[in-house]
Each structure stands twice: as C-alpha cells, then as structure tokens.
C-alpha positions as CSV (number, residue, x, y, z in Angstrom):
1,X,48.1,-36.8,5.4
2,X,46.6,-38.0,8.6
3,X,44.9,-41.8,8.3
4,X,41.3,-41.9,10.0
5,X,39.7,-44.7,11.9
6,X,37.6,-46.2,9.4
7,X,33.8,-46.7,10.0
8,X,34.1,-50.3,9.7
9,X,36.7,-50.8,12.7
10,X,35.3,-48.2,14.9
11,X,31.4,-48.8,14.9
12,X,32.1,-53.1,15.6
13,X,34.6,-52.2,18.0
14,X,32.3,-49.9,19.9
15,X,29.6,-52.7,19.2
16,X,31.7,-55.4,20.5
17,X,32.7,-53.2,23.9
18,X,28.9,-52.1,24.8
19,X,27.7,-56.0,23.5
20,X,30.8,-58.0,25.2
21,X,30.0,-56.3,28.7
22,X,26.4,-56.6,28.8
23,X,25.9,-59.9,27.3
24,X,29.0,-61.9,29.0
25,X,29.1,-59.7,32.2
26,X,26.1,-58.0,33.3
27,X,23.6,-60.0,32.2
28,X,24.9,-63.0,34.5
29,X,25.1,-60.8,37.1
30,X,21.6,-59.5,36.9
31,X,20.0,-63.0,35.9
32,X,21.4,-65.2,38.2
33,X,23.9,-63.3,40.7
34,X,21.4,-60.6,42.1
35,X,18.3,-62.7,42.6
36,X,20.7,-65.6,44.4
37,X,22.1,-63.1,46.6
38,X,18.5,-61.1,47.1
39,X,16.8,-65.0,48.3
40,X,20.2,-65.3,50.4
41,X,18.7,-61.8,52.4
42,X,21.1,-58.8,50.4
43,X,18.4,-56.2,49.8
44,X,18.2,-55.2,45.9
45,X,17.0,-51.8,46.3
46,X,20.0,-50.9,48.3
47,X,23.9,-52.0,49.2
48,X,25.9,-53.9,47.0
49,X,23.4,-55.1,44.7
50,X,21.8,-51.6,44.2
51,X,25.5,-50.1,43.4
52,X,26.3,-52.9,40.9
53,X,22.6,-52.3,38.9
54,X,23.5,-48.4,39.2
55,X,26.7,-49.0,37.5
56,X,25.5,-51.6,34.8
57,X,23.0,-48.7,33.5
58,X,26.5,-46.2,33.4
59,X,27.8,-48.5,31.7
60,X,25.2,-48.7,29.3
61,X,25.0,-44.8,29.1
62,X,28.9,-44.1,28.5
63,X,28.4,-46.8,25.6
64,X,25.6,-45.1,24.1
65,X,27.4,-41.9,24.1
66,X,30.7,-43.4,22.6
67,X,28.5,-44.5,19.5
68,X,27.3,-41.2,19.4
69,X,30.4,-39.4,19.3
70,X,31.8,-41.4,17.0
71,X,28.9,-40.7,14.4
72,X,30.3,-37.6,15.3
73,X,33.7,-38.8,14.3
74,X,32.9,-40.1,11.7
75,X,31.4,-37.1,10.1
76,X,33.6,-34.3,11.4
77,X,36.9,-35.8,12.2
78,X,37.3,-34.7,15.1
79,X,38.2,-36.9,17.6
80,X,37.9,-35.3,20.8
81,X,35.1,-36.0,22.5
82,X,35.2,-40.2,21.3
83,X,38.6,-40.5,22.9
84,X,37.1,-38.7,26.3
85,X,34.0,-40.9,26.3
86,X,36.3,-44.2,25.3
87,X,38.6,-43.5,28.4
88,X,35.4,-42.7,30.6
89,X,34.1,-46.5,29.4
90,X,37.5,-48.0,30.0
91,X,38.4,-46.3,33.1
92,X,34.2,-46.8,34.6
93,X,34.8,-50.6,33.5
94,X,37.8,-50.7,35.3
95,X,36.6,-49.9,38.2
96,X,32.9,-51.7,38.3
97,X,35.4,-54.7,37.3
98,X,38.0,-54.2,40.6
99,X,34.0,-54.0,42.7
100,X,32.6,-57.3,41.6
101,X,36.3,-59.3,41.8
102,X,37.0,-58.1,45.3
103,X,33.7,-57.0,47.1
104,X,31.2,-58.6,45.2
105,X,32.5,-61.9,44.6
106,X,33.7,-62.2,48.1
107,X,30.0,-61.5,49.7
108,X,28.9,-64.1,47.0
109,X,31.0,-66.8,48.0
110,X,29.9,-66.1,51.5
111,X,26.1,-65.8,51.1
112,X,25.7,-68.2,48.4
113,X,28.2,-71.3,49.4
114,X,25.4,-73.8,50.3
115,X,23.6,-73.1,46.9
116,X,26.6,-73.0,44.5
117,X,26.1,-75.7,42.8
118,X,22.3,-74.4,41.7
119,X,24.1,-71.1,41.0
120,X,26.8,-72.5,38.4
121,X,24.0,-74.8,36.4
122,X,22.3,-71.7,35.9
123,X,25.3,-70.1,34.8
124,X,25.8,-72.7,32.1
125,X,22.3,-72.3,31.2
126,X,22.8,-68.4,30.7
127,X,26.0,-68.9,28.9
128,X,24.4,-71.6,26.3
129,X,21.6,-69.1,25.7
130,X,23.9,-66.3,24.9
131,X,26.5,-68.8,23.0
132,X,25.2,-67.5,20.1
133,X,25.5,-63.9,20.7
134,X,28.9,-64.7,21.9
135,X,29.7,-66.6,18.2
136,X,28.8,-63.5,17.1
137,X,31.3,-61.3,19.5
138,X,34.1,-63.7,18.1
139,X,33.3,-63.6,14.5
140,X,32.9,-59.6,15.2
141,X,36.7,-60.1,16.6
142,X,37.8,-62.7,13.6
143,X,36.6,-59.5,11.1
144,X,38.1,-56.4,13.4
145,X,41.5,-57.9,13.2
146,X,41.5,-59.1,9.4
147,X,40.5,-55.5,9.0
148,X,42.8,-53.6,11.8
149,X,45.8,-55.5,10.1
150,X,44.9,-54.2,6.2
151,X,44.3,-50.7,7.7
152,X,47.2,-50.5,9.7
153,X,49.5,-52.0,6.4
154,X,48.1,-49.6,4.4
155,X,48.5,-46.2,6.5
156,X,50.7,-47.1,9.3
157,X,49.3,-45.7,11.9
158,X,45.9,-44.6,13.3
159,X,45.7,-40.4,12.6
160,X,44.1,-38.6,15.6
161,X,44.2,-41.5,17.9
C-alpha cells in the first residue's frame, strides 16, 4: 500500500512556499528596495531591477502552477508533474536567491549607503505591516509539523514522493 501526501499537508505547504516568498521577500524588494535604488539613478524598466521584477512574476507563475498540479495530485495520484513543478520552484528560488545576495545586495550597498538609515525604517515599517501575515506563516508552520509528525507515525513514509 503506498501512503499519499494528504491534502492538508500539501495545499499549506504550497501555501506557505508561494506566501513566505512574496510576502517576506519580494514584497520588500518591490516596496522599498526598487524605488530606493530607481531615486538612486538604476533604471526600473531595465538592468538589475528589471531582471529581479521578471523573476518575482516566475516566481509567482511556478507557484500557481504547483497548486495546480497538486489539485491534480490530489485527485489522480499521480505525482509527476507536482514533483517537476516543486523542483522548478526550488531550483528558480535558488537561483533568484544567489542574484539578490551577491549582485543585488552589493549594487544596494553601493547606491544606497548615504540613505540607509531611511531604507531600514522603512523596512521595519513593511515588516510590522506584514507581521500579521507572517503570524499567520508561523502558525501555518506550528500546524504542518503537528500534522507531518501524525502522518509520518502513521504510514512511515511519504508514497510517491
């Protein structure tokens, strides 16, 4: 008998992944990062900037496709095409991640040292007005692992995946 990744770990985890990155990551990029670097003189509708946006709506994509094909999943069993879009999403994330730390982030601390103090207020400010989204992303988490740990006592292991 093979287990199968119940609804109610899969769907929150998916959740979690498209909400964790565009709430804690992107959205401080594109409210406060972007339009500090574009008054520092880094164009927005090309470069750096441009690349970043264009990966923030892949991002985006790859996770709506993951919560379609596990629908899919869910429904058919089959676990094919969720596993492909998952590693697509990890491996895109991976890489967007390895652009901000060590191209971004460098042309940031360059353009943007005599205004950094502005720039991290207004990072607290985004942060406190996401806090609650991100109480939610942790209680989201709390759930996941009360239910990953029943799951996996129960089966043993994770079928398919």
């Amino acid at each position: 008998m093979v287990s199968r990744l119940p609804e109610s770990i899969l769907l929150p985890v998916i959740d979690f992944s498209k909400n964790f990155t565009d709430v804690c990551h992107h959205s401080k990029e594109e409210k406060l990062l972007f339009p500090a670097l574009e008054q520092a003189g880094l164009p927005t509708n090309m470069g750096p900037i441009a690349m970043m946006l264009i990966d923030h709506q892949r991002s985006r994509e790859i996770g709506a496709e993951m919560e379609v094909s596990a629908k899919e999943y869910l429904s058919t069993g089959d676990s094919t095409k969720l596993v492909s879009d998952m590693q697509q999403y990890v491996k895109h994330i991976t890489e967007h991640l390895w652009k901000v730390n060590n191209k971004l982030f460098m042309m940031a601390e360059t353009r943007l040292q005599y205004v950094s103090e502005k720039v991290d207020k207004e990072l607290t400010k985004i942060e406190k007005q996401n806090l609650m989204r991100l109480d939610d992303l942790e209680n989201i988490i709390n759930n996941l692992q009360k239910i990953l740990k029943l799951f996996f006592n129960k089966t043993g292991r994770l079928g398919n995946f």
